[in-house]
C-alpha positions in Angstrom: 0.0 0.0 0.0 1.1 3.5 -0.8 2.3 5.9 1.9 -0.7 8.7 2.1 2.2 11.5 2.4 4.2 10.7 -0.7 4.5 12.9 -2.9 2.1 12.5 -5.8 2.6 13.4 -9.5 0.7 15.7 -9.3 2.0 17.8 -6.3 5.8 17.5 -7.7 4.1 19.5 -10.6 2.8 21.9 -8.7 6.1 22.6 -7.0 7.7 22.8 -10.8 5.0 25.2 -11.7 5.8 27.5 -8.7 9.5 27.5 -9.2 8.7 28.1 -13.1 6.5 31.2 -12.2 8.7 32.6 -9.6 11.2 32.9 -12.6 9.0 33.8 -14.8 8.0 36.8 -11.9 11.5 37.6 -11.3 12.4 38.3 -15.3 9.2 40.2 -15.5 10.3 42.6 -12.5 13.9 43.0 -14.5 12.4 44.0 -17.6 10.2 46.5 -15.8 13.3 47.9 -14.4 15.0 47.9 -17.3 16.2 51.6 -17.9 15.5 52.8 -14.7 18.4 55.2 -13.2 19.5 56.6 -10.1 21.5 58.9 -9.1 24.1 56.7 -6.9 25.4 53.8 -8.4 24.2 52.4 -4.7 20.5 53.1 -5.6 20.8 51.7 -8.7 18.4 48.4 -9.3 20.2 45.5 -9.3 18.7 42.4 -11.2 17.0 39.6 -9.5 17.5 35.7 -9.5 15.4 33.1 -8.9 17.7 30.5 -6.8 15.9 27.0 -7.1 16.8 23.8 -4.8 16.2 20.5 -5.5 14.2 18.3 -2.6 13.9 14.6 -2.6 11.0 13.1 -1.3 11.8 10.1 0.6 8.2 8.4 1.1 8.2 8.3 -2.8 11.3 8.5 -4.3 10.5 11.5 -6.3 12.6 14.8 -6.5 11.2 18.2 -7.2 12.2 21.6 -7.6 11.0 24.5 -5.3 12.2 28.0 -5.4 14.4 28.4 -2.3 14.1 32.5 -2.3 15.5 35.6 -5.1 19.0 37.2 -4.7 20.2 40.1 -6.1 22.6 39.9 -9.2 26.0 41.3 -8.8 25.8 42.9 -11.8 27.0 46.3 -12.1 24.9 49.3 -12.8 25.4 51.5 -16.2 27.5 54.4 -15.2 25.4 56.9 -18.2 26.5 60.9 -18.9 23.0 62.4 -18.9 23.2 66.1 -17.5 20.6 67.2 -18.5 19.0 64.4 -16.0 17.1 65.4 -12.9 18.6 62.4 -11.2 22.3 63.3 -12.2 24.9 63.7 -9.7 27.5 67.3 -9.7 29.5 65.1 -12.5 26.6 64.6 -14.8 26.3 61.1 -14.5 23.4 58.7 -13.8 23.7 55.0 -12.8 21.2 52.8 -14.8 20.2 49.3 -14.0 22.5 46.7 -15.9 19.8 44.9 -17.1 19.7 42.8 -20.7 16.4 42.9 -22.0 17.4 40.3 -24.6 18.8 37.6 -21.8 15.6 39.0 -19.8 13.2 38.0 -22.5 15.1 34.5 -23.0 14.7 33.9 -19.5 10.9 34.4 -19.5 10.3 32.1 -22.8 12.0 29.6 -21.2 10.3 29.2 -18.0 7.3 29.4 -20.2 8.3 26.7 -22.2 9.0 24.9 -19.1 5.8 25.9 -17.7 3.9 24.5 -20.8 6.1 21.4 -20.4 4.9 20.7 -16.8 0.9 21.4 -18.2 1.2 18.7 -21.3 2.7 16.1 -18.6 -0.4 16.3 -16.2 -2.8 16.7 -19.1 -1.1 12.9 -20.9 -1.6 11.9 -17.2 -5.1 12.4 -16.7 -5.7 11.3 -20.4 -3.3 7.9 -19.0 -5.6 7.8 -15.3 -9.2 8.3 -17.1 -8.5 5.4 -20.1 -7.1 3.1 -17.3 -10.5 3.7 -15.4 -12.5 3.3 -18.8 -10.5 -0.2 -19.3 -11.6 -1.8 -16.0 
């Protein structure tokens, strides 16, 4: 007999939908930010990650992905002569996020590729659960 807190099929997709929308989230915010300056390189936005971390679950054998939390990318901010710029500091300069749009937009057609991925799997599953059903 099964153990009633394994981990199902279903619940290990739910975890890999999560962690594919938290990306997905985390890209968006990025490209929204995209462009945006400050006047310190300090206050400048600073990309965010999605850091995922693999659990195994030992009642059933099956690993999953979860998003274990976002950090911030180390990725330096734009240092931009703009004085005409309310923002810019006594040199002229504003800092602007050192965002890639392109590597932004990758990121989010990926995850939703992966999302997609996850959705077809539990759809042939069902299909898989309801003809075994039909067959008995």
């Amino acid at each position: 007999m099964s153990d009633p807190r394994a981990m199902s099929l279903f619940d290990l997709s739910t975890r890999a939908m999560s962690a594919q929308m938290v990306r997905m989230n985390a890209a968006a915010s990025n490209l929204a930010n995209a462009g945006s300056v400050s006047s310190t390189q300090e206050g400048a936005y600073r990309p965010i990650r999605t850091v995922f971390a693999a659990t195994l679950d030992e009642a059933s054998g099956l690993a999953s992905v979860e998003s274990a939390g976002l950090v911030r990318s180390e990725t330096p901010p734009v240092r931009r002569y703009d004085p005409g710029h309310p923002l810019a500091d006594d040199t002229g300069h504003v800092f602007e996020a050192g965002i890639d749009e392109t590597a932004e937009m990758v990121e989010i057609t990926e995850s939703a590729r992966q999302y997609q991925n996850i959705v077809q799997a539990l759809q042939t599953a069902k299909q898989l659960m309801l003809d075994t059903i039909r067959s008995k």
